[in-house]
N, C-alpha and C positions, 0 to 999 in steps of 0.2 A: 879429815885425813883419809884417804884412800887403804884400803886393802893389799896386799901384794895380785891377790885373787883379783881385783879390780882394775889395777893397773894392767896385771896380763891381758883380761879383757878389752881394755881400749886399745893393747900396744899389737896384740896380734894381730888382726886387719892392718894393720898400716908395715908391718913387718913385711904380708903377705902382697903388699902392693907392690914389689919390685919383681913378683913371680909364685910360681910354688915354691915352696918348702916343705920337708919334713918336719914331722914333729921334733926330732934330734934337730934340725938345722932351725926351728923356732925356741926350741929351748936355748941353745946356744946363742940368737941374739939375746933373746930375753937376760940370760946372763950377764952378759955385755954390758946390756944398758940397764939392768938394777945389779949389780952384784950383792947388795946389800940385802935382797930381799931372797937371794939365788945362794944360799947355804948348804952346801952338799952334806954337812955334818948332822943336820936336823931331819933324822928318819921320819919315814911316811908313816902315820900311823894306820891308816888305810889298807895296808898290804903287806903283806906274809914276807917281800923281796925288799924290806926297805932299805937295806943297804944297795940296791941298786939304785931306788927311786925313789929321790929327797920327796919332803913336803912339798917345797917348790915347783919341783916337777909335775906332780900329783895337781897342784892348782893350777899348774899352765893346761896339762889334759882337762881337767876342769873346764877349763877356760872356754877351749875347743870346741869339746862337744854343747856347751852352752852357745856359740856365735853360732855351731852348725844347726842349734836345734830355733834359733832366730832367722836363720836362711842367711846370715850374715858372709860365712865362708862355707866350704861345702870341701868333702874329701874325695879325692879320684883315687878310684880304685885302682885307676889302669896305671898311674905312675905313682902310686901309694905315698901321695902329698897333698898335704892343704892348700886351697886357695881359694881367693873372694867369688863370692858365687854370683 
């Protein structure tokens, strides 16, 4: 059985294939298509702001900066969104 951390992993690149996105507009599909695993009630233990930013959240940025650090997507600074690199 997959991870929730896992799943964001494979679903982000294919999110990303219709365009950029922000991280808000990957979070929000990611929501979409797991809402199960996408709990806004389960604070980030990770960070001082967790009522801003769920666990969830926290493993999708995760997620991220792991495809970016594989060369999988890559972040533009110039319009401050993710896409496949």
């Amino acid at each position: 059985m997959s991870t929730p951390y896992q799943i964001f992993y494979d679903k982000i690149p294919r999110i990303l294939e219709s365009g950029p996105k922000s991280h808000r507009e990957i979070a929000k599909q990611l929501q979409q298509c797991y809402p199960d695993y996408c709990d806004d009630s389960i604070p980030c233990s990770h960070r001082k702001d967790a009522c801003i930013h769920p666990e969830w959240d926290h493993l999708a940025r995760t997620a991220e900066q792991a495809l970016k650090r594989k060369g999988i997507i890559v972040h533009n600074s110039n319009i401050k969104k993710w896409q496949t690199a």
